[in-house]
ROTI-386402 format. One record per residue (C-alpha): residue number from 1; z, y, x. Coordinates in Angstrom, 3 decimals, always signed. Example, Ala and Ser with C-alpha at 12.3 -4.5 7.8 and 13.67 -1.06 7.14 Angstrom:
! residues 2
<1, <+7.800, -4.500, +12.300>>,
<2, <+7.140, -1.060, +13.670>>,
//
This chain:
! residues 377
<1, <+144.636, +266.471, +130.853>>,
<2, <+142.660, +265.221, +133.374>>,
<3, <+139.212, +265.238, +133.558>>,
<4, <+136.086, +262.360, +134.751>>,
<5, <+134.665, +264.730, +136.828>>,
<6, <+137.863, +265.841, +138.982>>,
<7, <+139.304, +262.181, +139.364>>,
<8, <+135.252, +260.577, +140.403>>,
<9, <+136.070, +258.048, +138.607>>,
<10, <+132.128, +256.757, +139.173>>,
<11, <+132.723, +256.449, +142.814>>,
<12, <+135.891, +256.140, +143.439>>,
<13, <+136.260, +252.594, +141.498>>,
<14, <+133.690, +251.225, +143.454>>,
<15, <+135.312, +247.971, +145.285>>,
<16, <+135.266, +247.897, +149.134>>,
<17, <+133.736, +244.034, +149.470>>,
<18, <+136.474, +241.820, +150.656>>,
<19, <+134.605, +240.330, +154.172>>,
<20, <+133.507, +244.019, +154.828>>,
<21, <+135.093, +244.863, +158.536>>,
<22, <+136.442, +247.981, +158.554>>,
<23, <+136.917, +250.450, +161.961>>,
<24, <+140.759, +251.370, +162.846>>,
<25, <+140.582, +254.849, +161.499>>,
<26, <+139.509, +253.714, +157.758>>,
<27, <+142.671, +252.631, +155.563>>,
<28, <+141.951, +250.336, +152.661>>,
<29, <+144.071, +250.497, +150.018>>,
<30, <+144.404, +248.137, +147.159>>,
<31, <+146.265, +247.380, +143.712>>,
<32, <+146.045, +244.409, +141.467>>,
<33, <+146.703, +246.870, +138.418>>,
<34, <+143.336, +247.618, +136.616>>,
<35, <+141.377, +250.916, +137.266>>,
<36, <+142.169, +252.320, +133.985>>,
<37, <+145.866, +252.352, +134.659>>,
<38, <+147.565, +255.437, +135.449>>,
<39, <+148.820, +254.026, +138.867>>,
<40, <+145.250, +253.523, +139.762>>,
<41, <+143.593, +256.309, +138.311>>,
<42, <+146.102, +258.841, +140.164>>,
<43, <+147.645, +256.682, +142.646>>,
<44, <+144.867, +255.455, +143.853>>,
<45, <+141.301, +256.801, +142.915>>,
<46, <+142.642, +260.467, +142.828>>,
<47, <+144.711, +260.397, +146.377>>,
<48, <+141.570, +258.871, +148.070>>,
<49, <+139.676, +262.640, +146.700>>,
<50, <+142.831, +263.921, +148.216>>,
<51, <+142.213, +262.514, +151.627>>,
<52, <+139.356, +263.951, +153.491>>,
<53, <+140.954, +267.761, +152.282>>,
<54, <+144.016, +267.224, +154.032>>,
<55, <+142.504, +264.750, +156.558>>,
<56, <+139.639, +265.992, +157.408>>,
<57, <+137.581, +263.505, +159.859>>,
<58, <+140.792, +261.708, +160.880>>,
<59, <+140.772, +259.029, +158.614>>,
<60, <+138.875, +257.235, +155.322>>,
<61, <+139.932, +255.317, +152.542>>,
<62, <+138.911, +252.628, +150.699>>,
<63, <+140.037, +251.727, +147.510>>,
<64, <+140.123, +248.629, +145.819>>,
<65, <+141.310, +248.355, +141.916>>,
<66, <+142.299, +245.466, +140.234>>,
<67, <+141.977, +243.931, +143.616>>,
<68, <+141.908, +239.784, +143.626>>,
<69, <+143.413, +240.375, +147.319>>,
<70, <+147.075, +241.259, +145.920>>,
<71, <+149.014, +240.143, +143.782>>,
<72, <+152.209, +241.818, +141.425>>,
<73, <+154.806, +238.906, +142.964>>,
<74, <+152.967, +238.525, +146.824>>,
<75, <+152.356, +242.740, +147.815>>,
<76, <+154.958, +242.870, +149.845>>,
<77, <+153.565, +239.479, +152.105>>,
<78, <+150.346, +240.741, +151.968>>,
<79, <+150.716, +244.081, +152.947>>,
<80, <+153.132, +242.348, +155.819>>,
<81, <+150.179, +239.927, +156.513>>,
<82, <+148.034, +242.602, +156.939>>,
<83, <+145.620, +241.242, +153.938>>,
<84, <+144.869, +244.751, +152.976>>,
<85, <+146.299, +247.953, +155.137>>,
<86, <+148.130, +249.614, +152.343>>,
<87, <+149.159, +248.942, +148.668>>,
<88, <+151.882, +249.394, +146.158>>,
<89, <+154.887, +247.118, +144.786>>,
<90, <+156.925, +246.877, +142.209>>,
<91, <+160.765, +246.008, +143.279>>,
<92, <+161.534, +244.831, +139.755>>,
<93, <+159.717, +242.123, +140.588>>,
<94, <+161.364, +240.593, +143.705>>,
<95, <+165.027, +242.008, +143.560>>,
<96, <+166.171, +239.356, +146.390>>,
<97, <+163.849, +241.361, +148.928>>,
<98, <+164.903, +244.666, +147.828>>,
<99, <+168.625, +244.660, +146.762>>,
<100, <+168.950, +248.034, +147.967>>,
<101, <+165.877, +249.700, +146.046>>,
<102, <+167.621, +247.585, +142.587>>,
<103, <+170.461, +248.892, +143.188>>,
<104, <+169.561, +252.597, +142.658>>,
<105, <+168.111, +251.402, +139.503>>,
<106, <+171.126, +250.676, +138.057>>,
<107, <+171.414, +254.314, +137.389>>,
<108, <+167.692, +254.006, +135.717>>,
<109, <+168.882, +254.521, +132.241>>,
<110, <+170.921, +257.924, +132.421>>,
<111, <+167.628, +260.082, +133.792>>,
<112, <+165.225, +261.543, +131.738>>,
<113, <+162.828, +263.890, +133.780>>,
<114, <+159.827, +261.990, +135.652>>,
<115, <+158.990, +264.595, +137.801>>,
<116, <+162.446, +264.776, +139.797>>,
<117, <+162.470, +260.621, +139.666>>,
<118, <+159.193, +260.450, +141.535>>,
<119, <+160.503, +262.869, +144.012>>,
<120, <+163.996, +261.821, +143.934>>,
<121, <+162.892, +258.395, +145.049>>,
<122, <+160.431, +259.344, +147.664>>,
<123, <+162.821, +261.174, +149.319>>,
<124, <+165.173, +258.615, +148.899>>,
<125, <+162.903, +255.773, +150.452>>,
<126, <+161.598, +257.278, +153.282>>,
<127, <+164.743, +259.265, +154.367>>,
<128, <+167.843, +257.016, +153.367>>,
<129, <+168.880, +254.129, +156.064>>,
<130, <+169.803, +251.631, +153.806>>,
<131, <+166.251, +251.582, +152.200>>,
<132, <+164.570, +252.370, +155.604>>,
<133, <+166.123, +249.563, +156.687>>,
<134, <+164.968, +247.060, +154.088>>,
<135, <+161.541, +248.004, +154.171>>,
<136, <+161.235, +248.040, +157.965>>,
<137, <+163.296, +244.284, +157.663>>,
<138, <+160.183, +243.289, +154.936>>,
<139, <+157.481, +244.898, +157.425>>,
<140, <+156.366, +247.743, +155.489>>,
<141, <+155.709, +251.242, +156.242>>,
<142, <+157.250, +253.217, +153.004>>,
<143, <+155.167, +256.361, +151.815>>,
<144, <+155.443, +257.316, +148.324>>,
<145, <+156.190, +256.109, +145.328>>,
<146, <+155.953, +255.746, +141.401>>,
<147, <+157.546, +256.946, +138.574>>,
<148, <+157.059, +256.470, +134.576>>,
<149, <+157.814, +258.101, +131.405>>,
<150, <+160.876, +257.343, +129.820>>,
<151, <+159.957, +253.368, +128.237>>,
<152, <+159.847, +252.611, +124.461>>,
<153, <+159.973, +249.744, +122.405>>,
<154, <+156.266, +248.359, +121.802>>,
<155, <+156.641, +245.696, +119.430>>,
<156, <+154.604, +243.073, +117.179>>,
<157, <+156.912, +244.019, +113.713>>,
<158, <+158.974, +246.361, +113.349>>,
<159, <+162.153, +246.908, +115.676>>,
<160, <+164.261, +249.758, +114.246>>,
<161, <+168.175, +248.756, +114.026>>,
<162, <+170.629, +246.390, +115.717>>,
<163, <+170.117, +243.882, +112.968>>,
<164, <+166.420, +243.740, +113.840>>,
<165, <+167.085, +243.487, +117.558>>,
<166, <+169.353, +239.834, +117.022>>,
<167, <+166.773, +237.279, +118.216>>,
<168, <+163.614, +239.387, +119.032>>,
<169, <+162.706, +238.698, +122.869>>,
<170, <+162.050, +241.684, +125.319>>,
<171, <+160.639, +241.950, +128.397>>,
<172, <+162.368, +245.064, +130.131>>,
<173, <+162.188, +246.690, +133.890>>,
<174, <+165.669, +245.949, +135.270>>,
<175, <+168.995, +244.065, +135.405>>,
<176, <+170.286, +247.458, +133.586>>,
<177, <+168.091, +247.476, +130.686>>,
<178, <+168.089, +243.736, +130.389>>,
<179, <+171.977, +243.559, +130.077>>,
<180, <+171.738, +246.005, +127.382>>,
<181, <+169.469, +243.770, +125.172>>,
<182, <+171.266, +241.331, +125.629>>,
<183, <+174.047, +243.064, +124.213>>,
<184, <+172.687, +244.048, +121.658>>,
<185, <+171.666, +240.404, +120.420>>,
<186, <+168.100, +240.400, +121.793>>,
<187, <+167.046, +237.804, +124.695>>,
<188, <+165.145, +238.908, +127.567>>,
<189, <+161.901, +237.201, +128.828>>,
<190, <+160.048, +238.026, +132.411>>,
<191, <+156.247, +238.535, +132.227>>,
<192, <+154.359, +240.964, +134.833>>,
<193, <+152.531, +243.735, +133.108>>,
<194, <+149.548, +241.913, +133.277>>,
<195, <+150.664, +239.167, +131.025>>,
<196, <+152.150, +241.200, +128.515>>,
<197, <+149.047, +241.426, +126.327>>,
<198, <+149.603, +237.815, +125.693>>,
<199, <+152.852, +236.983, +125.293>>,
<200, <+152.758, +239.568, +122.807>>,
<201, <+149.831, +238.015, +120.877>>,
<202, <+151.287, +234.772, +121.108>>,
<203, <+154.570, +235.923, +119.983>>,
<204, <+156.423, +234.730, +123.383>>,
<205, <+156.991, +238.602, +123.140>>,
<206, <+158.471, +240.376, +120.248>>,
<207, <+158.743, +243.789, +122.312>>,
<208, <+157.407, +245.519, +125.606>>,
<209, <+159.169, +248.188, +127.109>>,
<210, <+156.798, +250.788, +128.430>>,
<211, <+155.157, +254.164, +127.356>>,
<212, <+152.554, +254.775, +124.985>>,
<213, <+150.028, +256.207, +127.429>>,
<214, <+150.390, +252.687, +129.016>>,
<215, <+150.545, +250.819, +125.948>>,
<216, <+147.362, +252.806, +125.167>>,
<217, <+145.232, +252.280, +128.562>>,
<218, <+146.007, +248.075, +128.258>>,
<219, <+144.779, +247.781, +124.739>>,
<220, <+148.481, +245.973, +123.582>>,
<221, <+147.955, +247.947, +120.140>>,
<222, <+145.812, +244.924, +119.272>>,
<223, <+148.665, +242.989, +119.223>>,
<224, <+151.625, +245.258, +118.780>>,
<225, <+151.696, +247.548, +116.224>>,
<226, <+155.098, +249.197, +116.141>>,
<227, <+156.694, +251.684, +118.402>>,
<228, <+159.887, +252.710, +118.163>>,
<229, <+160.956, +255.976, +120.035>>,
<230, <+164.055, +254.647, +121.447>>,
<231, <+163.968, +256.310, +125.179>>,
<232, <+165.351, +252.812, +126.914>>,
<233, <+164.654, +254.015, +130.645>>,
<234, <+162.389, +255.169, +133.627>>,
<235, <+160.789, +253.064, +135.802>>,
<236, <+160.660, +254.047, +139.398>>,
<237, <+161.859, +251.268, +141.843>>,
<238, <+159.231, +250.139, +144.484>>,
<239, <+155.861, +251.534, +146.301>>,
<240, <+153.772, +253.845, +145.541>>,
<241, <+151.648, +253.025, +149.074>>,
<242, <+153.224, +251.413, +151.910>>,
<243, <+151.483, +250.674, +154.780>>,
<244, <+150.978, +247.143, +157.324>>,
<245, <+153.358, +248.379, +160.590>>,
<246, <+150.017, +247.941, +162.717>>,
<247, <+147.607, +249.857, +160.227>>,
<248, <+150.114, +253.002, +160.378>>,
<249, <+150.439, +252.068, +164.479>>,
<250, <+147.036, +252.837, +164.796>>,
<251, <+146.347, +256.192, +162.697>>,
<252, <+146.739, +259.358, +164.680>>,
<253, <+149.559, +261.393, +163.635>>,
<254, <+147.114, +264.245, +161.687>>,
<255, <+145.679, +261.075, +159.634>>,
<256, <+149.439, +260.078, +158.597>>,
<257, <+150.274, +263.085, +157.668>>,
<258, <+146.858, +263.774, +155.730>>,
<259, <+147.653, +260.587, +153.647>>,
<260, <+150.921, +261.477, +153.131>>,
<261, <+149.956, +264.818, +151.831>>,
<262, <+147.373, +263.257, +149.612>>,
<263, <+150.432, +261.446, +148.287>>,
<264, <+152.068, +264.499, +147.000>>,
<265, <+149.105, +265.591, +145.204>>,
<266, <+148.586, +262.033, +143.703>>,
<267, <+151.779, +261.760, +142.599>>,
<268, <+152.443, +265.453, +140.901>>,
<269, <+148.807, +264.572, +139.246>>,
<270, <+150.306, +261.262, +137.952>>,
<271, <+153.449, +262.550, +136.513>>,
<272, <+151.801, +265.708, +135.055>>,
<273, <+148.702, +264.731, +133.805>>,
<274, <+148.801, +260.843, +133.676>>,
<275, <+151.979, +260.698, +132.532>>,
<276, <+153.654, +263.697, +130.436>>,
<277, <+150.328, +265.253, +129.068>>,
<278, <+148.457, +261.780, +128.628>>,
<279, <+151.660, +260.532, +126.293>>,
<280, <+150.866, +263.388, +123.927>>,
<281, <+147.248, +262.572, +123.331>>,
<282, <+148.239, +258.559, +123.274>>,
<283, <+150.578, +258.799, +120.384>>,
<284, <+147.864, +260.440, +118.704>>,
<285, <+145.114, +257.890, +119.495>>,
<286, <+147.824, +254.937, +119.487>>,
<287, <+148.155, +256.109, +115.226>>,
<288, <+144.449, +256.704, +114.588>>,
<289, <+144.213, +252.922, +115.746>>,
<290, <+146.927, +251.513, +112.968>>,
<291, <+149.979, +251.864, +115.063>>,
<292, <+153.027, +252.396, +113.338>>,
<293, <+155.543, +255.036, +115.150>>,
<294, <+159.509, +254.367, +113.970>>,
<295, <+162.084, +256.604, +114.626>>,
<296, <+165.828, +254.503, +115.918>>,
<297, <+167.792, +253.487, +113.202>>,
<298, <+171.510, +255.269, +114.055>>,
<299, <+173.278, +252.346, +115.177>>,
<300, <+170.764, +251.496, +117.760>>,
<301, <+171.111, +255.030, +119.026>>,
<302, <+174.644, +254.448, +118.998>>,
<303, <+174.322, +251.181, +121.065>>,
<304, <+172.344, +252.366, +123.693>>,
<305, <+173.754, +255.755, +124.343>>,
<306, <+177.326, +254.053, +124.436>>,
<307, <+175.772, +251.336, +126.984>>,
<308, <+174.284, +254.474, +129.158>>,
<309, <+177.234, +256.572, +129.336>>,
<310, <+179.242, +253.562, +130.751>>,
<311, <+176.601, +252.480, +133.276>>,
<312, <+177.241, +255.313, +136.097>>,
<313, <+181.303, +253.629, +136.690>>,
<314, <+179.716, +249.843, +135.882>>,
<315, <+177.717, +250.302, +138.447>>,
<316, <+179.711, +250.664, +141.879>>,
<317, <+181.276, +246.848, +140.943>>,
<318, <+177.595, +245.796, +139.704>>,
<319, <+175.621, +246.675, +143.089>>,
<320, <+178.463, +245.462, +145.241>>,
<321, <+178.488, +242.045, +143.312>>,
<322, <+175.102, +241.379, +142.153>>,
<323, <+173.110, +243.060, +144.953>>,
<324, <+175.985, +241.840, +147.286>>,
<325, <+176.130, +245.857, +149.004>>,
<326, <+179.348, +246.882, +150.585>>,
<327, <+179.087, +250.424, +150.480>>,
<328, <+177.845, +250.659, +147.279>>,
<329, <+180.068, +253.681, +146.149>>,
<330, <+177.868, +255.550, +148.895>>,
<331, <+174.810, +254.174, +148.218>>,
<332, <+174.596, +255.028, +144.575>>,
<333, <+176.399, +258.658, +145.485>>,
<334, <+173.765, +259.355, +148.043>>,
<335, <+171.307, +258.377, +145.316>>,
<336, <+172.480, +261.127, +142.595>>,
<337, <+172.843, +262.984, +145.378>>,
<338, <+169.353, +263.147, +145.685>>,
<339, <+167.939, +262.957, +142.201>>,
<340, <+170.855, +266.225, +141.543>>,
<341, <+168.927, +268.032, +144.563>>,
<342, <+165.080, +267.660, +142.902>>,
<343, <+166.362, +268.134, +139.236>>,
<344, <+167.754, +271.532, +140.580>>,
<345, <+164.557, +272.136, +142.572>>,
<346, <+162.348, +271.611, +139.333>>,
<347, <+164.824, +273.619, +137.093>>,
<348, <+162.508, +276.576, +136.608>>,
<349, <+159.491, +274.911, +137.506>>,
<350, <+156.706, +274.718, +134.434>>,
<351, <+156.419, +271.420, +133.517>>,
<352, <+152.449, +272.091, +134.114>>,
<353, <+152.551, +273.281, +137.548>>,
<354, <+151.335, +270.017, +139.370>>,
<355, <+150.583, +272.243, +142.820>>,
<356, <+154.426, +273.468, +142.729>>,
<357, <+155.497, +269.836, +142.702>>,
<358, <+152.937, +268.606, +145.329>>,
<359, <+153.717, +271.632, +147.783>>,
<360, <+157.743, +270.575, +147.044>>,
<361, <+156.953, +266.912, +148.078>>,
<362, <+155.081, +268.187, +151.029>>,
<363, <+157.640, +270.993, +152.406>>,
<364, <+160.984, +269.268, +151.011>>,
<365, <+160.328, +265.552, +152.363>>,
<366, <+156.848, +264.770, +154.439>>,
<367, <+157.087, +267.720, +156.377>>,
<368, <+160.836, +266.525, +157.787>>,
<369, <+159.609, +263.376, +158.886>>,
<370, <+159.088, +263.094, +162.358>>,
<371, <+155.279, +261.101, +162.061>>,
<372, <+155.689, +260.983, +166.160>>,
<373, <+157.902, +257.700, +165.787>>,
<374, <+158.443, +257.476, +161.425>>,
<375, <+157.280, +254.259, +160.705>>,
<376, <+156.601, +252.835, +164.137>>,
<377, <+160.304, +251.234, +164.719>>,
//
């Protein structure tokens, strides 16, 4: 697990002021997500400890959690706008802006391992066209990104077969996993992370979808008190960190590639230790606190394994009709592609062995990036 002292969490939650003017070799980075979230804790407050030892001098961070200066719907404008140099984004969110980046999540729901999804999709997004394309079109330097556990069912009474699941509303990451609920008799509601808590209390929510470290770190067992250990799917689409086109203009090629290898330690951290390790010790806490843990009732397993062995052939017609992509036989090939390369990469890598991971991200994508002219088109 991780530890206070290694992550700083003292300093490094410490808010830059918003009016504070900032020289052109200091970065500041910001989410709206709240500093005890795994995003920020690793993403965030851990890569800017990661900085100055692969950066030296070149360039400093500032961090901002829970930042008022983005927002879960505006990131990509405002890192655009240049409101803050660098922050993260969740494509979910705004599918018309990134039909290409939804579109590889229409595979979401048959992968399993977190640690080849984060590197899967970093390689993805910062070597594949297509997405290069859309992020240069939306003004946004791409740099890493972010990856979950597989998602549960969080839920205000008890959600264990398809009988229970007629009626109860769900708020779920994706066309993919929405579709399925549907099918399956639920309806499907949108609310941002932030306003889960909420609709949950209020009963606007009858389920979440997302893991039980998270569930832990935003309090919802106050107001959902069943989980049921139906793996629904990993959450990956979106940024990690991407940059305002003049911000990464004006770093010196040793400062990009000190952030970017800050990255790879912040994201094998987060997937290691925030992620697979801190789920084990939140189930644990998540029970000593009253909730109740359900296993799937049979025909829900049923239902959803059915829906995710059909997904891989609904999906060509899906991204080429919904996300209105030609080529998107090639699109979602050169995706698997991808995520087949990192789960064979990991195969006999320890689950444990966060500096393996980092030094893959490092040699296997940053390091074939030409940071002469990547990100400067």
């Amino acid at each position: 697990m991780f530890s206070i002292t290694r992550l700083g969490l003292a300093a490094a939650l410490t808010l830059a002021p918003a009016s504070a003017v900032f020289a052109k070799d200091t970065v500041v980075a910001a989410t709206w997500l709240p500093p005890q979230h795994q995003y920020s804790r690793y993403l965030y407050s851990y890569w800017a400890e990661r900085v100055p030892v692969h950066a030296g001098d070149s360039v400093k961070v500032e961090i901002e959690l829970g930042s008022a200066r983005v927002t879960p719907m505006g990131n990509l404008q405002e890192i655009a706008d240049g409101i803050v140099d660098a922050s993260g984004h969740f494509a979910q969110y705004t599918p018309s802006d990134l039909p290409v980046a939804n579109a590889v999540e229409e595979l979401g729901m048959t992968f399993t391992d977190p640690r080849v999804m984060i590197a899967a999709a970093t390689e993805f997004n910062a070597m594949d066209p297509a997405q290069q394309a859309e992020w240069a079109d939306l003004g946004v330097v791409y740099t890493s990104s972010y990856a979950t556990n597989l998602y549960v069912l969080i839920c205000n009474k008890p959600i264990v077969t398809l009988e229970d699941m007629k009626g109860a509303s769900l708020r779920l990451p994706g066309r993919a996993p929405a579709q399925w609920a549907n099918e399956a008799g639920a309806t499907t509601v949108s609310f941002n992370t932030n306003e889960q808590y909420g609709a949950l209390d209020t009963g606007a929510l009858t389920c979440t979808t997302t893991t039980a470290a998270d569930a832990f770190v935003r309090n919802l067992h106050e107001v959902a008190k069943h989980i049921t250990t139906l793996p629904v799917t990993l959450f990956w689409a979106g940024l990690g960190h991407g940059y305002n086109p003049d911000t990464w203009a004006s770093l010196s090629v040793d400062a990009r590639r000190g952030l970017l290898y800050a990255n790879a330690d912040a994201m094998a951290a987060l997937i290691v230790e925030g992620t697979l390790q801190e789920e084990v010790a939140a189930r644990e806490k998540l029970t000593a606190l009253g909730v109740t843990f359900h296993e799937p009732g049979a025909d829900l397993v049923a239902h959803i394994d059915a829906f995710r062995a059909a997904q891989p052939a609904a999906a060509v017609a899906i991204v080429r009709d919904t996300y209105k992509i030609a080529d998107a036989e090639g699109l979602l090939a050169r995706f698997q592609a991808t995520v087949d390369k990192w789960t064979a990469l990991l195969a006999d890598v320890p689950v444990e062995d966060t500096e393996t991971l980092a030094n893959l991200i490092r040699t296997e994508i940053y390091d074939k990036l030409d940071l002469e002219t990547y990100g400067l088109n």
